[in-house]
Structure formats: C-alpha cells, structure tokens
PLY file of the C-alpha trace (Angstrom):
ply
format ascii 1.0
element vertex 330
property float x
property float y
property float z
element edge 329
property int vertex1
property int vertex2
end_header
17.90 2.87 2.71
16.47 5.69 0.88
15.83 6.56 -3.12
18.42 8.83 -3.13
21.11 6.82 -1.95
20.78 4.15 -4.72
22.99 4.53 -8.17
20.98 4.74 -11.51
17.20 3.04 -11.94
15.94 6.79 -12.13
12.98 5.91 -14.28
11.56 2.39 -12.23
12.30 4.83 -8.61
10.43 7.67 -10.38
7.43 5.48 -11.02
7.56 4.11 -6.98
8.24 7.61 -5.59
4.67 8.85 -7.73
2.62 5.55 -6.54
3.85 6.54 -2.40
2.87 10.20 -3.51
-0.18 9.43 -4.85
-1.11 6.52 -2.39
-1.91 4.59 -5.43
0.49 1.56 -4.58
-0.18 -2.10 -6.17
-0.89 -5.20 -4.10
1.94 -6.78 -5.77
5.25 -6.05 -7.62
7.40 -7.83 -9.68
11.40 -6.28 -9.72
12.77 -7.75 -12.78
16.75 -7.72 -14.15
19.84 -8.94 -13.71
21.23 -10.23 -10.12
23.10 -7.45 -8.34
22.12 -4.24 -9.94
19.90 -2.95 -7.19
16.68 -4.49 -6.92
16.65 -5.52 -3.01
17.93 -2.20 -2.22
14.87 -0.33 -4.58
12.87 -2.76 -2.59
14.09 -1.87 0.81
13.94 2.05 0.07
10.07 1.60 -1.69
9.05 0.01 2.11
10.95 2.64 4.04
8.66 5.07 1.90
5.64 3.52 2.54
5.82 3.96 6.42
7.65 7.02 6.41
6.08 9.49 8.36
7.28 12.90 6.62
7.40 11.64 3.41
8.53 14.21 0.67
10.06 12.46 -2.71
11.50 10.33 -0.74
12.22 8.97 2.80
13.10 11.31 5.53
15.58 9.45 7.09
14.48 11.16 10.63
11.30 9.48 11.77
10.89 6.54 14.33
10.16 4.63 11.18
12.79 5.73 8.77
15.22 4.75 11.95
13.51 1.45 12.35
14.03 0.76 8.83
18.24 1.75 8.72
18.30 -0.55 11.56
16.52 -3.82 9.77
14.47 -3.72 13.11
11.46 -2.08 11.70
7.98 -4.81 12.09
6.55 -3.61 8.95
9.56 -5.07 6.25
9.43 -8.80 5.99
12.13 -10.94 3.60
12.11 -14.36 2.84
14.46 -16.04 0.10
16.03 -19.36 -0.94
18.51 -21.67 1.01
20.69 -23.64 -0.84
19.49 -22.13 -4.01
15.48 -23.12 -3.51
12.81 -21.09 -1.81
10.87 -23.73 0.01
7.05 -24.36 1.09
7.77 -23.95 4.73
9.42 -20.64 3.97
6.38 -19.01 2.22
4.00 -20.60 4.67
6.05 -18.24 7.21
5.61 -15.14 5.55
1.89 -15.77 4.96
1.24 -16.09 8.76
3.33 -12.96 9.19
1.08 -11.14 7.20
-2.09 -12.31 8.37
-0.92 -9.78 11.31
-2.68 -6.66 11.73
-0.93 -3.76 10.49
-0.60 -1.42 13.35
0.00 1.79 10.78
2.07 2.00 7.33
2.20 -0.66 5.27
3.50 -4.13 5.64
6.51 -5.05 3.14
7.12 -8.69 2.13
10.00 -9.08 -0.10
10.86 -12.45 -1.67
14.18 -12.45 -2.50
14.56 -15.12 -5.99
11.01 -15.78 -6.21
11.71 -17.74 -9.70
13.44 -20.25 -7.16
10.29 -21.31 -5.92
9.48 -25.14 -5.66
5.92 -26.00 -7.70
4.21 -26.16 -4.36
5.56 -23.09 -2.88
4.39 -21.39 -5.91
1.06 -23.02 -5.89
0.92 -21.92 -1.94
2.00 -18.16 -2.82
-0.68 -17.51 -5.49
-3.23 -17.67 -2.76
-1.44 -15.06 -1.38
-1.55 -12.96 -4.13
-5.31 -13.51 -5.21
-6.44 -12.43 -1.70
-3.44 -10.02 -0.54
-3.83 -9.15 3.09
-5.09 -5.57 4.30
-2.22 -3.22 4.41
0.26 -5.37 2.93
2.66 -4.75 -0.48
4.30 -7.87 -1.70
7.11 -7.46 -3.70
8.71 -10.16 -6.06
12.42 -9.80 -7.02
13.49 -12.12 -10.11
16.36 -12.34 -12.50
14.55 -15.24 -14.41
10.93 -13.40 -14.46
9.89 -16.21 -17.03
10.14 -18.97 -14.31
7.45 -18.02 -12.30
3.97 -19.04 -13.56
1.87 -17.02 -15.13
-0.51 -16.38 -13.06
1.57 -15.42 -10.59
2.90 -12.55 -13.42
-0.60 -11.75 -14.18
-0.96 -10.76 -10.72
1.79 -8.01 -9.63
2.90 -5.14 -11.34
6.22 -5.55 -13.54
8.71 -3.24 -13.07
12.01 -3.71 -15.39
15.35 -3.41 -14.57
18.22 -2.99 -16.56
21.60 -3.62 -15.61
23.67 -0.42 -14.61
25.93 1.49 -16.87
29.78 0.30 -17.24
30.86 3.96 -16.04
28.83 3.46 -12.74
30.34 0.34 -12.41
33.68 1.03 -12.90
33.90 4.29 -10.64
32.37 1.97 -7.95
35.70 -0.75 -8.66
38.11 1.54 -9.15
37.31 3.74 -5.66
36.48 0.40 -3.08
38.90 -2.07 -4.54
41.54 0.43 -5.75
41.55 -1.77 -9.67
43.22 0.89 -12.67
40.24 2.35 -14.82
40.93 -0.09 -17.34
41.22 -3.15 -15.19
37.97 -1.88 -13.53
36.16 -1.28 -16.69
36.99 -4.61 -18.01
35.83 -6.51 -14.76
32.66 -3.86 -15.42
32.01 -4.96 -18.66
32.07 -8.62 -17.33
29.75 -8.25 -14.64
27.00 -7.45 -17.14
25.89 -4.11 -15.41
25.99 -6.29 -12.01
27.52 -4.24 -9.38
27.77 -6.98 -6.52
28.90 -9.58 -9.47
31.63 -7.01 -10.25
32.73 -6.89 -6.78
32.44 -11.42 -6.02
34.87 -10.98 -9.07
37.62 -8.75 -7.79
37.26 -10.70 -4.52
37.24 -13.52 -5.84
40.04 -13.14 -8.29
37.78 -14.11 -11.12
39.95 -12.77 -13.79
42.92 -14.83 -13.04
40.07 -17.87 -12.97
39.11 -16.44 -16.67
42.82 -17.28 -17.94
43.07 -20.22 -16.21
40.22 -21.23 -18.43
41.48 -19.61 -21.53
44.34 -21.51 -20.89
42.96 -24.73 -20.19
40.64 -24.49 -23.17
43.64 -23.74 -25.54
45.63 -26.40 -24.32
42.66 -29.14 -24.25
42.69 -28.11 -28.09
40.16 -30.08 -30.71
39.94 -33.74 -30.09
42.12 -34.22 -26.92
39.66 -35.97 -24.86
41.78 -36.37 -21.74
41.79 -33.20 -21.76
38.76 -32.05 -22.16
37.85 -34.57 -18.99
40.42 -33.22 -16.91
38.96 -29.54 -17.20
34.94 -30.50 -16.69
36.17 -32.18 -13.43
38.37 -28.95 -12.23
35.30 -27.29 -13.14
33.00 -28.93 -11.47
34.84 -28.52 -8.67
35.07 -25.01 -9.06
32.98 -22.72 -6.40
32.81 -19.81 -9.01
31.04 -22.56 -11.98
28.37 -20.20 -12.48
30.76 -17.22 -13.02
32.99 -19.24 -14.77
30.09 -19.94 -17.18
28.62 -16.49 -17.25
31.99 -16.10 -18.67
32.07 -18.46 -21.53
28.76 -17.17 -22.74
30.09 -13.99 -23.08
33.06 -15.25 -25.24
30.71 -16.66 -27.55
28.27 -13.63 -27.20
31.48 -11.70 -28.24
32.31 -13.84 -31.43
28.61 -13.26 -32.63
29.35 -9.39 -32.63
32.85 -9.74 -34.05
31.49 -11.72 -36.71
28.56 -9.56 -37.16
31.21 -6.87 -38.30
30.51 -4.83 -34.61
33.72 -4.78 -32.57
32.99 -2.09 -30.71
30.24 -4.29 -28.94
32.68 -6.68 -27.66
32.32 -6.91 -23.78
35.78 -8.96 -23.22
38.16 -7.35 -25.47
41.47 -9.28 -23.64
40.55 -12.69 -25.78
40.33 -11.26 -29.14
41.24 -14.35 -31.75
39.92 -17.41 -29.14
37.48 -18.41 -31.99
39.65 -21.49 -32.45
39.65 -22.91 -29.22
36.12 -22.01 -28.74
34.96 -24.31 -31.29
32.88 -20.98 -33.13
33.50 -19.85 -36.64
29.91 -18.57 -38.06
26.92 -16.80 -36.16
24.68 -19.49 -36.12
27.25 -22.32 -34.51
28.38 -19.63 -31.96
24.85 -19.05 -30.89
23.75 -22.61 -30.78
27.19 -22.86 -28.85
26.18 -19.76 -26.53
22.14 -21.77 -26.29
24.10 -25.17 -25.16
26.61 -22.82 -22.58
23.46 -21.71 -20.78
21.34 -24.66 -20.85
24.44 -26.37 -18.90
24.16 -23.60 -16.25
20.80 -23.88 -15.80
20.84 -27.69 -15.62
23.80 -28.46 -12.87
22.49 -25.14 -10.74
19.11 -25.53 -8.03
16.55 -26.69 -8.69
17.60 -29.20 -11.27
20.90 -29.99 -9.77
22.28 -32.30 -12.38
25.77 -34.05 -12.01
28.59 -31.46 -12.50
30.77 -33.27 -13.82
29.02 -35.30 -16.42
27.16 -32.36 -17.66
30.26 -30.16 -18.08
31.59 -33.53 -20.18
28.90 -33.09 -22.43
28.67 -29.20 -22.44
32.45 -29.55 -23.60
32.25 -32.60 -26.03
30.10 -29.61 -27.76
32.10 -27.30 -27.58
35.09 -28.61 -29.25
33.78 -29.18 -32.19
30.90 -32.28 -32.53
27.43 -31.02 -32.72
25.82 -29.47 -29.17
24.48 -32.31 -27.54
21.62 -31.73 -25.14
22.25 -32.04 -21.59
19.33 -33.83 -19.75
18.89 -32.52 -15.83
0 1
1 2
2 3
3 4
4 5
5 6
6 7
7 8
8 9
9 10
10 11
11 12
12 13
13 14
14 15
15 16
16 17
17 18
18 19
19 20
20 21
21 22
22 23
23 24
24 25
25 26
26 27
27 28
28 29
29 30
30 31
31 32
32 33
33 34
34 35
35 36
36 37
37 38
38 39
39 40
40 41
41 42
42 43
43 44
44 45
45 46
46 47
47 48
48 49
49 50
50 51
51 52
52 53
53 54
54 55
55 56
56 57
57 58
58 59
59 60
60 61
61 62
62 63
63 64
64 65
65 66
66 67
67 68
68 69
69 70
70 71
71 72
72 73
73 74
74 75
75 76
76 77
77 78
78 79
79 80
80 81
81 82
82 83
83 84
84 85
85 86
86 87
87 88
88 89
89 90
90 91
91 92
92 93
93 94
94 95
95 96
96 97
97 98
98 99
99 100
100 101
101 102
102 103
103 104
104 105
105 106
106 107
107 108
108 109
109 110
110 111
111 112
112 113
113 114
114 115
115 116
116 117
117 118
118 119
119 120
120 121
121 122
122 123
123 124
124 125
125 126
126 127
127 128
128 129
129 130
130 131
131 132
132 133
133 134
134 135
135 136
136 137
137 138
138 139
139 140
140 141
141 142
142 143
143 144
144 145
145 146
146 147
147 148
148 149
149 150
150 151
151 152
152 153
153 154
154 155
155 156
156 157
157 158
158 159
159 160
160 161
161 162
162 163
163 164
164 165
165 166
166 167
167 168
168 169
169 170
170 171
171 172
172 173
173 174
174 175
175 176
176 177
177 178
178 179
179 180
180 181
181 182
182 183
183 184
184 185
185 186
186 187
187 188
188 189
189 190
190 191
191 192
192 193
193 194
194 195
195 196
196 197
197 198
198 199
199 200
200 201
201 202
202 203
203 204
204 205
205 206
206 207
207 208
208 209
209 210
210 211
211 212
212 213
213 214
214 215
215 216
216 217
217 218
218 219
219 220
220 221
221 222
222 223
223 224
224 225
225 226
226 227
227 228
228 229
229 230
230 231
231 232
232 233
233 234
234 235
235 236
236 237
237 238
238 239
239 240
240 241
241 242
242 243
243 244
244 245
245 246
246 247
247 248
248 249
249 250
250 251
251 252
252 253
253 254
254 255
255 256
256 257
257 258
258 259
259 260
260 261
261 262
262 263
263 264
264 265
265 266
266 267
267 268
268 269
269 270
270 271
271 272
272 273
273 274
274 275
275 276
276 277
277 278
278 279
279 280
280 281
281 282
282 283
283 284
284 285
285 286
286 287
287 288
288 289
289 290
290 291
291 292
292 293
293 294
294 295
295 296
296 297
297 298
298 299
299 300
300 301
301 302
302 303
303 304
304 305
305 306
306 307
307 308
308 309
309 310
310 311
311 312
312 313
313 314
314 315
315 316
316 317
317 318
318 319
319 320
320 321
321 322
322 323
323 324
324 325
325 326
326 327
327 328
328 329
C-alpha cells in the first residue's frame, strides 16, 4: 500500500509524508474518525514509508521492502485488534514481546486496530508501552471512539484527525464495483456517513431493503401498540446488521433536527421525508434527546458492555414512541 493509492485524507498523508521526509516521526500516533474511511490503509502505507529504501514522497513500490510490505510478509509491520468486539490483555502482551525485538533496519510498525476496545487492564498494560516505547518502533493507534481511551494514553501519541470521505468519492466507488445508479449510490453514500467499507457491508448486505423493513415496521407498530413494538425489538435483536440498523435511526432523527431547523438541503436520507410521526419527534430538543437515547442503546447492547438485546431495544423503543427516553442501564 502506498500514499498515492489511497482516496482523499490529502492533508493527515501530507503531514506523514513530511515527518518520513524529515525523519522527525512520533513514538506514537493516534488515527482518529469514522470506521471505514481509510485509516488502516494510511496506517499500512505510513509503515511501508518508513522502511522504504528509495523513499521519494512516497513509497517506491520496488524495493525488497516495499515488496515485503504488498505481500503482508514484511517483519517490520505488526497488527493486533479485537476478537469478538474486545481487544484483550493477552493480545497486547503479544505485541509488546514482539517489539522488544531488535530492529534489524527501518522501523518497526505496530498497529492496533480499535484501540478504544481495549479492556481496563489491557489499557493499563499498553501505557507502559507507550511511556517507554521500544528503540526503532512507531506505534500507531486507530480509533473511531478516540474519547474511550484514557487520557493518558491520548496525552501520549500524536492525534491525527480524520474525517469521513466526500459523498462524490463514495458514490463513484458504488456506482463502478457494485454497478448501483448514481442516485441509488449516492443515497447508500450519504448513509454510510463518508464510510467507504460501511457503504459497501450495505449494498452487500442489502441494507436498504433492511431500512424499509424498519420504516415499515415502525409505521405499522404506530403510538401505543405495545405488541408491536415487542415484536420489532425482538426481530431486531435478532438482526446481524443491529448496529447498521441503528446507525440508521440516528440519522432519521439527525435528519428531523435539520428539517426542523429550516435546512433541508442537509438532510442525509431524503427517501423518508414526513416519518416525524412514527418517529415519535416533533421539536429539536425531543428529536435530539431521541437521537442521545438511539445511541446510548448502541453503545450499551454492543462489546464491551454487552447488555441484553432484546430488553434494551424494549426500552430504546418504549422511548421512542412517545413516553419520555428512559435510560437504558448496561
């Protein structure tokens, strides 16, 4: 993987290509932003710069190193992330011993994939890591939830922002590998939130059907009817895509805060124009509290809380149609 091969994040690659230039590299990094909009691969390119050996702006792509690197078989990059949606103490204990090797030439690369995933302990563990880095080594922290890692792990890399990548870029990238019309493609875009691997789970995944199925469901469920409103939190929690599925609904009520803030053209899903009814939103203030309950749900049934699906989507929708949001405890 090279700079040059990667779409947008020209500012945060400019700022890597000028610390390989100027061998003025940090210990540490922290990649911040959304899931899916490039991070891993900035990562990936930033080591295969490090240990080029004809570096110019960029990788060369020709060197026993660069060739190493396109094959995942070079010694120098090291990866670690969570299973089953934690990053674990033996996992970081691994990557510590693997850099306690002697770097032969280059530098050594450790990327942690989801480092806000980290258990207390692991976290505890790491920070020695990061107070006394290794010789030759360049840690580098990738995190959609940067404010989940303690602070003194944040106080100790350098943060590099990432935003999420422009709808057109998504889009062209739909509409040439999946073969979606420009519209159909710039809608999935616009749901995707600048996420170019979300955008493609979702055409894979057939996550727009999913989305009407859950306009639907909502709609029918209606104010009040509490048999349905149980029937759809157990579908739901059921569901493989819940996280999507409530990426989804946050945007719905992300959307009626703009439309009622008199800014349509903000609108990111502009196929459920007048859902406000079945959404249980009317004013800005209920349909952010609505969006703060929407995402404290996600956050509570997902690792490392893990709370029971179903009885937390029963609250998260007893909220939703229309009593006050109810806090949902982990």
């Amino acid at each position: 993987m090279r700079f040059q091969d990667i779409l947008g994040h020209g500012k945060e690659i400019g700022l890597l290509k000028r610390a390989v230039r100027d061998k003025r590299a940090a210990h540490a990094y922290l990649f911040a932003g959304p899931d899916g909009v490039g991070k891993s691969l900035v990562a990936e390119a930033f080591a295969a710069a490090l240990n080029c050996e004809d570096f110019e702006e960029d990788a060369c792509g020709r060197c026993p190193s660069c060739r190493a690197m396109e094959a995942a078989a070079h010694p120098n990059l090291l990866r670690v992330g969570p299973e089953k949606g934690v990053l674990r103490i033996d996992s970081v204990r691994e990557l510590q011993r693997a850099l306690n090797y002697k770097v032969e030439s280059g530098f050594r690369v450790a990327v942690v994939d989801g480092a806000d995933l980290m258990v207390r302990a692991a976290s505890s563990v790491f920070l020695k890591t990061l107070e006394e880095p290794p010789s030759g080594s360049i840690i580098v922290l990738l995190s959609s939830r940067p404010d989940n890692l303690l602070p003194t792990i944040l106080s100790r890399c350098q943060r590099i922002n990432f935003g999420p990548l422009g709808e057109d870029v998504v889009a062209g990238v739909i509409e040439e590998r999946c073969g979606l019309g420009e519209e159909e493609a710039r809608t999935v875009a616009r749901l995707s939130g600048g996420s170019l691997s979300r955008a493609l789970k979702a055409v894979d995944k057939g996550i727009l059907e999913k989305r009407d199925d859950l306009l639907k469901r909502l709609r029918a469920a209606g104010r009040g009817d509490a048999a349905g409103l149980l029937d759809l939190a157990e579908a739901l929690s059921k569901d493989e895509d819940l996280d999507e599925m409530l990426e989804i609904l946050k945007v719905w009520y992300r959307d009626l805060v703009v439309r009622v803030a008199g800014c349509p053209e903000l609108v990111i899903d502009r196929d459920t124009e007048g859902i406000t009814e079945c959404l249980g939103g009317c004013s800005i203030d209920r349909s952010i509290d609505l969006f703060g309950l929407v995402e404290e749900t996600r956050r509570n049934v997902l690792p490392p809380r893990n709370a029971n699906k179903r009885l937390a989507l029963e609250a998260l929708l007893a909220g939703l149609s229309g009593g006050r949001p109810s806090r949902v405890s982990p």
